[in-house]
matplotlib code that plots the C-alpha trace (Angstrom):
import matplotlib.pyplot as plt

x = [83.8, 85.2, 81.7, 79.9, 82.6, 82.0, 78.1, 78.1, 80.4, 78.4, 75.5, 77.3, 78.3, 74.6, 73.1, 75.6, 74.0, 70.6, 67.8, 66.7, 64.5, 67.4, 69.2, 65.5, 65.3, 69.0, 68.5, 65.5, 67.0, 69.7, 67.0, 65.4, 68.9, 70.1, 66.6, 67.2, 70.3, 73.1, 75.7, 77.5, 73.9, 73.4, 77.1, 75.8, 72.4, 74.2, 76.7, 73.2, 71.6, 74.4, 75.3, 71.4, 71.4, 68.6, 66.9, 66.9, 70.1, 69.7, 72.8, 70.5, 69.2, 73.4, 74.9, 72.1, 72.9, 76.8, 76.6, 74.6, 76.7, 79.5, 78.4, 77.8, 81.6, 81.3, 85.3, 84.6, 81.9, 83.8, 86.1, 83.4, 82.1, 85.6, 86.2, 82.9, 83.9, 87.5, 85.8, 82.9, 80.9, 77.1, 77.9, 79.7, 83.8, 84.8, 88.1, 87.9, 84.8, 87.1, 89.8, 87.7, 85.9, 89.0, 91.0, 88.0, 88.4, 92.3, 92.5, 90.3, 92.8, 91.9, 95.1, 93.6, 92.4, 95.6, 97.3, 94.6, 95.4, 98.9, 97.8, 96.0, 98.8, 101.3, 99.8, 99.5, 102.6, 104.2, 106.7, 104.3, 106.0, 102.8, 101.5, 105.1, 104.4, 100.9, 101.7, 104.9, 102.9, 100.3, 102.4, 104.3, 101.6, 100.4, 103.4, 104.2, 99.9, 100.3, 103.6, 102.0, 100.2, 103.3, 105.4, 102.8, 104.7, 102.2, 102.4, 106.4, 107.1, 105.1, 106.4, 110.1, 108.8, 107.5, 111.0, 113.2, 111.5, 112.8, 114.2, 115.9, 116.5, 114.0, 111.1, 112.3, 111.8, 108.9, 107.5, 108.0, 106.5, 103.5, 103.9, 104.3, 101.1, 98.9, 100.5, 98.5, 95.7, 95.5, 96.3, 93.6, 91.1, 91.9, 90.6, 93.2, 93.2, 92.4, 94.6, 93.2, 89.8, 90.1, 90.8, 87.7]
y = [81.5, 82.2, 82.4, 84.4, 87.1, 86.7, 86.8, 89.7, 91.5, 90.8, 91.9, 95.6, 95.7, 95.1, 97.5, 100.5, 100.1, 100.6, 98.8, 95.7, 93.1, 90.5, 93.2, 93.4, 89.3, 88.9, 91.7, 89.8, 86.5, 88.1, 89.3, 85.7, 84.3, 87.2, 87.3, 82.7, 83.8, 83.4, 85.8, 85.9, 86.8, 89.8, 91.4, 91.0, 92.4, 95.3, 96.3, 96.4, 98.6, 100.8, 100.9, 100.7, 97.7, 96.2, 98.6, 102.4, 103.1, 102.9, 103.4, 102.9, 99.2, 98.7, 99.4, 97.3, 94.4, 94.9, 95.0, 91.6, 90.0, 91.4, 90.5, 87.2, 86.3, 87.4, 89.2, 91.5, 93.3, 93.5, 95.1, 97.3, 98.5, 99.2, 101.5, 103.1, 104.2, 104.8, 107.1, 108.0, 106.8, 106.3, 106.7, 108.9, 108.6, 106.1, 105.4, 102.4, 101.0, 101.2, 99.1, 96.9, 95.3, 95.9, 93.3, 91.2, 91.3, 91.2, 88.6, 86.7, 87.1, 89.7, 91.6, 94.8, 95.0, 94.0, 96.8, 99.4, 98.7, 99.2, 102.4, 103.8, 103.0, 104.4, 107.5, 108.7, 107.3, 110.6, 109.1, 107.1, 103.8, 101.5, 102.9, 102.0, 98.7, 98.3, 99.6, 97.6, 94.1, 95.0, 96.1, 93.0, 90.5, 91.8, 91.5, 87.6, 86.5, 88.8, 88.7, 89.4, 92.8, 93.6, 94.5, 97.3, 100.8, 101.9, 98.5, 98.8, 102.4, 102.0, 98.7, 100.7, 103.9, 101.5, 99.8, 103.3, 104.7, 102.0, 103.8, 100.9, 97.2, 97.0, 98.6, 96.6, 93.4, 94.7, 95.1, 91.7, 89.6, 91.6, 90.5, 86.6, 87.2, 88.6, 85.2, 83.0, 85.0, 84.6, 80.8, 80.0, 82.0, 80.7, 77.4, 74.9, 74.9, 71.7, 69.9, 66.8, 67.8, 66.6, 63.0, 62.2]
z = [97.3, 94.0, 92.2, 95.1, 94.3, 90.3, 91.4, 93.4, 90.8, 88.1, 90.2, 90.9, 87.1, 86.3, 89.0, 87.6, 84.7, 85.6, 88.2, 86.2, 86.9, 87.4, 89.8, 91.5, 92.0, 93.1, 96.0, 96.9, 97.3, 99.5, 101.8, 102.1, 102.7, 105.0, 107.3, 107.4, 109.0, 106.1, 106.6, 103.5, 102.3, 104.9, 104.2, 100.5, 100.9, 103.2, 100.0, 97.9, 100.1, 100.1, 96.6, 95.5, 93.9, 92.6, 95.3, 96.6, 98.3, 102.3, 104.8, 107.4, 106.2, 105.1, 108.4, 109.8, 107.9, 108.2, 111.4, 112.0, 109.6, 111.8, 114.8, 113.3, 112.6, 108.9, 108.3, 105.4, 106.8, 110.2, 108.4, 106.7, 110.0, 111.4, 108.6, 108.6, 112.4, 111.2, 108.6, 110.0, 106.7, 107.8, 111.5, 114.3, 114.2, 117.2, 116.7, 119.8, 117.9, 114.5, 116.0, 117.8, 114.4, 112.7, 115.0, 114.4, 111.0, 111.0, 113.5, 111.1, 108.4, 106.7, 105.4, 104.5, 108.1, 109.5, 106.9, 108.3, 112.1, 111.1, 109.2, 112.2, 115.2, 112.3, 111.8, 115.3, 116.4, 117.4, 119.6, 121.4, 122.0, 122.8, 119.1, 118.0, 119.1, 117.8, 114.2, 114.2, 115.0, 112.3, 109.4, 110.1, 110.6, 107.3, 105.4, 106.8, 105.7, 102.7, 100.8, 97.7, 98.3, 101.0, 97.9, 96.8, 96.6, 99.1, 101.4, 101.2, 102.0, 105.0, 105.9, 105.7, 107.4, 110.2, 110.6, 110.1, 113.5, 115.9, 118.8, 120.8, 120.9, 123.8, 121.7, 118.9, 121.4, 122.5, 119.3, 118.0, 121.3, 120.3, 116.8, 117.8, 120.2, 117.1, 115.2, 117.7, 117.8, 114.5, 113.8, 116.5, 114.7, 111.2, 110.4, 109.2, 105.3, 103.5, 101.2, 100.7, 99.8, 95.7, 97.4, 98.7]

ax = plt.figure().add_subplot(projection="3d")
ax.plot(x, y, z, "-o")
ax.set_aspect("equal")
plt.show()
């Protein structure tokens, strides 16, 4: 994982720079591996296309293969396509398709998901207690997987604004069985991490 990020960062450091032949060949073997079905491959080919490296920029082609990576399981560009609708970068607004991939994504793990759900339910909360609920879960869920990032200025001062607009004890109640039912969620969508795997 490590050295597909180091890859795919040298990659955009190179392609900044100019279109070179080894920016050229390293888009091209994305395509063969995306179009043989590898999704790491299509979300990579997809950030190519829409950064224009190693070929002509192309939302079109780079939604296209988000989305196939997406529908394919692949997290980050779930999360891409959630905040292109979110956005509307490339595509209409939907803010029901936005949360949809971005559940996806956060239910996958993926904090910064789980930090823009909370993000989205928090900043239309205008006394809505269901949004309440929904950005209380999220920023929570968040801050448990990510304890790290969840002590960002940004992270904490939502994280506190979040916990200064509890109404009651009900909603408060309310609030954290829907936090323990994202918990499953997630645990049955993460794969069990491996300790053991240096003692083969």
């Amino acid at each position: 994982m490590r050295s597909a990020l180091l890859s795919l960062l040298l990659f955009a450091a190179a392609a900044c720079a100019q279109q070179t032949p080894a920016t050229e060949r390293t888009f091209q073997q994305y395509k063969e591996e995306a179009e043989k079905g590898d999704l790491d491959a299509m979300h990579k080919l997809a950030w190519a296309y829409e950064h224009g490296a190693g070929t002509n920029r192309n939302n079109a082609e780079a939604l296209r293969w988000y989305r196939k990576a997406a529908e394919g399981g692949h997290a980050a560009s779930q999360e891409g396509l959630g905040q292109a609708y979110l956005h509307g970068d490339g595509v209409a607004v939907d803010q029901r398709q936005a949360v949809q991939w971005l559940e996806k994504a956060a239910l996958q793990g993926r904090g910064s998901a789980q930090f823009a759900l909370a993000e989205y339910y928090g900043g239309e909360l205008r006394f809505v207690t269901t949004k309440y609920i929904e950005a209380y879960a999220w920023a929570h869920l968040f801050a448990k997987n990510q304890p790290k990032e969840a002590k960002f200025a940004r992270h904490e001062a939502f994280l506190k604004s979040i916990d200064n607009q509890l109404v009651d004890k009900l909603m408060l109640a309310d609030a954290q069985k829907r936090l323990a039912e994202l918990e499953k969620r997630l645990a049955a969508n993460t794969p069990p991490k491996k300790h053991d795997e240096g003692r083969k």
